[in-house]
N, C-alpha and C positions, 0 to 999 in steps of 0.2 A: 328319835333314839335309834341310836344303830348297835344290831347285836353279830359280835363276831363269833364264830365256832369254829373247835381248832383240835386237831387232833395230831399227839407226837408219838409216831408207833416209834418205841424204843424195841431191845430183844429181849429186855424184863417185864418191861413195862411199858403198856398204852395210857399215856395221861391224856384227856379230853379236858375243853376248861371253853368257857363264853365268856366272852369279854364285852362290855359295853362303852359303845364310841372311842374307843381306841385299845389297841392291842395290851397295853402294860395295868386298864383298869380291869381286871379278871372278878369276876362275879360269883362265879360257880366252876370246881373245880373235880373231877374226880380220879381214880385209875383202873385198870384193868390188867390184872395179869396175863402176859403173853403166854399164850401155852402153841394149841393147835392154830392156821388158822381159820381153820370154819368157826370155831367156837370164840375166838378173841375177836375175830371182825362181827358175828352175830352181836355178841354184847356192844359192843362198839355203835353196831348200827340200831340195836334196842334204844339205845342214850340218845343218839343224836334224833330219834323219831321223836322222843318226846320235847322236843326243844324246838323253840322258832330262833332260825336267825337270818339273817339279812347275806353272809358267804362264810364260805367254809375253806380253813386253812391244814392242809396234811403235810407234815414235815416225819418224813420215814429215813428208817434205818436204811441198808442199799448193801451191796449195789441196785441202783433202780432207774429205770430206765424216763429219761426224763424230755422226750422227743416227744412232743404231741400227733406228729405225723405218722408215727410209727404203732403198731396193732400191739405191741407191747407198753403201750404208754400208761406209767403209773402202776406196773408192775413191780415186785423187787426181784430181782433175776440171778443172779449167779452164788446167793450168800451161803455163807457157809453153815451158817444155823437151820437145824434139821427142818424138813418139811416146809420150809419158808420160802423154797427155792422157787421160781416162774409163780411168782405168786401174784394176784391181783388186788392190790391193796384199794388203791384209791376208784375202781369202778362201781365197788357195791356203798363207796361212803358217797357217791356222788349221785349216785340213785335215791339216797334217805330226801332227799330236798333238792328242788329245781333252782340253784341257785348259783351266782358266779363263783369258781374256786380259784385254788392254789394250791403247789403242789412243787416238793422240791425235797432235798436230803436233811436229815435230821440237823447236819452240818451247815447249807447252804442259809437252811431259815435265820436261825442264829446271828448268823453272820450279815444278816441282812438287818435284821431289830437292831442288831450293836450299829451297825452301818450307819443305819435312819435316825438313829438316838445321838451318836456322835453328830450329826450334822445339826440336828434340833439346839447340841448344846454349844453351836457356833462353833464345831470343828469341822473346819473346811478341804473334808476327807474327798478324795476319788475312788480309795479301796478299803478293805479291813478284811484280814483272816480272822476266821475262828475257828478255835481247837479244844474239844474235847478229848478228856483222858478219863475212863473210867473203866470197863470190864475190854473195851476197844481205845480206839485212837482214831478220830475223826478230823479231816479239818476242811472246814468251810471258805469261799473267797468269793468278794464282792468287787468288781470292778466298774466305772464309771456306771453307777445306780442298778447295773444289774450281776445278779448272781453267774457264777463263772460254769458254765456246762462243758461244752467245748464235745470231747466225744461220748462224753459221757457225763461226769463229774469227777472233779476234782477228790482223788483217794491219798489225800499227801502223809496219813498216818503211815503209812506204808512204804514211807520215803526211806531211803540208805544215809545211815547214821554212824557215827564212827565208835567202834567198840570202845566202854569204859576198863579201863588196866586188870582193874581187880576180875571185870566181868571174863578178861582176855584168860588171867590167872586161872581163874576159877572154870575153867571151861565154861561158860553159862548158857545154856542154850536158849533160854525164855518160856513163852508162853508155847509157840509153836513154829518150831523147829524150821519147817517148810513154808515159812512166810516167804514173802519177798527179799531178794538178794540174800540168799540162804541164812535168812533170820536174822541178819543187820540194818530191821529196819526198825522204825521208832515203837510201834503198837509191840513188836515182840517182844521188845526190852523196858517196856516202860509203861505198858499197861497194867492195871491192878491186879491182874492174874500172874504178871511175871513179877513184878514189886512182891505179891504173896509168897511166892515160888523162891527167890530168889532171900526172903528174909526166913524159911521154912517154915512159915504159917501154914495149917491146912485151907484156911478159908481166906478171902480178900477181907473178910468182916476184921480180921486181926489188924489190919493195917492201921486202925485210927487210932490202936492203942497204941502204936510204937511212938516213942517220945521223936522230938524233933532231930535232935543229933545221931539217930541212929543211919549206919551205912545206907540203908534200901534207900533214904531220901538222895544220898551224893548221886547214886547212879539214878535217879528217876530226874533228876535235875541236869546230871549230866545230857542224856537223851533227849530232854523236853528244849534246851538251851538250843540243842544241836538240831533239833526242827526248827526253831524260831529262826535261828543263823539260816538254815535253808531256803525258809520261804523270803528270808530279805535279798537274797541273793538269788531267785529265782523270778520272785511275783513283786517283790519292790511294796510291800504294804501299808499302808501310814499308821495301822492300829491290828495287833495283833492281840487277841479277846481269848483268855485262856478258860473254861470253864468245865465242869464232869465233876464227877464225885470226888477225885485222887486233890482237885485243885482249891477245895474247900479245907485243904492246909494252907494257911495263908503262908506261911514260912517259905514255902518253896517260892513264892515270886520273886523272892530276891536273890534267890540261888540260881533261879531261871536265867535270869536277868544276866549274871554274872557269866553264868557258861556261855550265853548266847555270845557275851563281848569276847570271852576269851577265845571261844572257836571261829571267830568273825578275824580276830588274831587283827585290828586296825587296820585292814583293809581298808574298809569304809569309813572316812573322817567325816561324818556326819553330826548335829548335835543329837541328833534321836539315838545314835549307836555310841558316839565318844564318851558323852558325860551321864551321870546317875541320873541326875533332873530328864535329862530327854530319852532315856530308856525303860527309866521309870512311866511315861507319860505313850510310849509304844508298845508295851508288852504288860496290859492290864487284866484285871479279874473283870467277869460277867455284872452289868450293870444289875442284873435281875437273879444273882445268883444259880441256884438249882431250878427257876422256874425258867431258864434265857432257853428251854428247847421250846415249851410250851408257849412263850410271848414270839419268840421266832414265828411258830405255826399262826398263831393270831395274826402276825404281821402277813403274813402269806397272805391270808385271807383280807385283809384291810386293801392291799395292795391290789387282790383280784377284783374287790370289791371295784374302786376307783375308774381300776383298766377298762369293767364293765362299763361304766358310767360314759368314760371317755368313748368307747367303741358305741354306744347306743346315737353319741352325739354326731358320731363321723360317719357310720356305716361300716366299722370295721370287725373282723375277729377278735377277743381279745386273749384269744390262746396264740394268735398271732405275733403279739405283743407290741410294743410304741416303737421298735427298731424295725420291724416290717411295715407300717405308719411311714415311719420317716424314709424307708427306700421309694414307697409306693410315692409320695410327694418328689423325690428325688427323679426317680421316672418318667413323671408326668411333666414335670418342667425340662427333662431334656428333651422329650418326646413335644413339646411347646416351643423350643426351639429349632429346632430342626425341621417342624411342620414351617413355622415362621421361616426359617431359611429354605426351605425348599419352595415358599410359596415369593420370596424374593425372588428367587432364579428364576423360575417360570416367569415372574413382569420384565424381568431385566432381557430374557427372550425373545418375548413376544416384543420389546420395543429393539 
């Protein structure tokens, strides 16, 4: 029996949860509210002392620095929620137990579980974005089997989006003003702080009560359509995974769906993008609902688990990963070549 451990520091909330022999079988589940973090990671690390398991999966809020090379690895660094800033998340949970981890963006895990589930169910995926929408705007991307870092990770909530008419009318400035592209980006206009703001709710709690037809949904569909149109036309993704709190209205997927075609304006004559059946079947809800942060981080940990396995077998790092693997194999056979050819020359020499 293998026990996985998994931890998704959200900025409300840290969910922990152990899964057995596979990420989506969860066993034991709990939360912790984010407050300080000395006091959210002590609790944190109270939990996971009491528990055996086999590797440990951390899927965090970010910005976070996700370079193993670098002295800030597994930190979260620039975020804008108080006291959270240059913070050391994953080195005091990797201290509770000496065991293989994993370790990536609350967006990045996600997008990997949808990823590895889609292929399980015979869809013969190379990518999959995934997008949360709840108090933020996250989105995650998986390309050929590994998650997308690049200089950092992937912040595409925070992509330039095209004002909705009314929002234009209304002056509406959003959630915060001073976002990216002076607040024409998707999280300012369309996360459940501005959806509140923007329907003159005091709280985001009011949101579930507003019926389906009401305005806040035209523009939260309009912005959500007009990320999905972006990332097909940027990252090219075969399965875009919409999930957060805001997305457990099911209503909205089809409004999603809709704006995504109309701002794509047939561009792309594709079946995924032209017709209902193949856009419906590219822009879907979380297989795992509200737990797709926590089975993300599970999979984190399945995955490290594995990598360990394979790396005891070879000799290798597995913070390394199987793309360091394959150059060091790649090396070694040009380096087998060119020994061979130098060692031709020198006979063809000497006769």
């Amino acid at each position: 029996m293998v026990v996985l451990a998994a931890v998704d520091c959200g900025g409300t909330t840290f969910k922990l949860a152990l899964a057995v022999d596979e990420p989506s079988n969860i066993v034991e589940q709990t939360e912790i509210p984010t407050t300080t973090p000395k006091e959210t990671l002590a609790k944190v690390c109270e939990w996971l002392g009491t528990k055996h398991y086999d590797a440990l999966g951390v899927a965090c809020f970010g910005p976070v620095d996700l370079h193993p090379e670098s002295k800030a690895y597994g930190y979260i660094t620039t975020t804008p929620k108080p006291n959270w800033q240059n913070t050391d998340v994953l080195g005091p949970l990797r201290r509770v137990r000496d065991v293989p981890f994993g370790f990536d963006t609350d967006v990045n895990a996600p997008a990997y579980a949808e990823y590895e589930y889609a292929k399980r169910s015979g869809k013969m995926l190379s990518s999959c974005a995934y997008i949360t929408v709840g108090t933020g705007i996250g989105v995650g991307l998986v390309v050929n089997d590994l998650p997308v870092h690049g200089l950092m990770h992937p912040e595409g909530g925070h992509i330039c989006v095209p004002q909705h008419p009314n929002d234009a009318a209304m002056k509406f400035q959003g959630s915060n003003p001073l976002d990216c592209f002076g607040g024409l980006c998707a999280e300012n206009l369309s996360c459940s702080v501005a959806l509140a703001k923007r329907a003159g709710l005091p709280s985001t709690d009011g949101l579930r009560e507003l019926p389906d037809a009401h305005p806040v949904w035209d523009a939260a569909a309009h912005y959500l359509g007009a990320l999905c149109a972006n990332l097909v036309l940027m990252v090219s993704p075969e399965r875009i995974v919409l999930g957060g709190g805001i997305m457990q209205r099911v209503s909205l997927f089809r409004r999603i769906r809709a704006e995504a075609q109309k701002q794509l304006n047939g561009y792309l004559q594709l079946p995924e993008l032209a017709t209902s059946e193949g856009i419906a079947d590219l822009i879907v809800t979380s297989v795992w609902g509200n737990n797709a942060g926590i089975v993300g981080a599970l999979t984190l940990a399945e995955k490290a688990r594995q990598e360990s396995m394979r790396s005891k077998s070879n000799g290798t790092n597995p913070l390394m990963g199987a793309k360091w693997i394959d150059r060091a194999v790649a090396l070694a056979a040009i380096l087998s070549v060119a020994s061979a050819s130098f060692a031709l020359g020198a006979s063809m020499r000497r006769r």
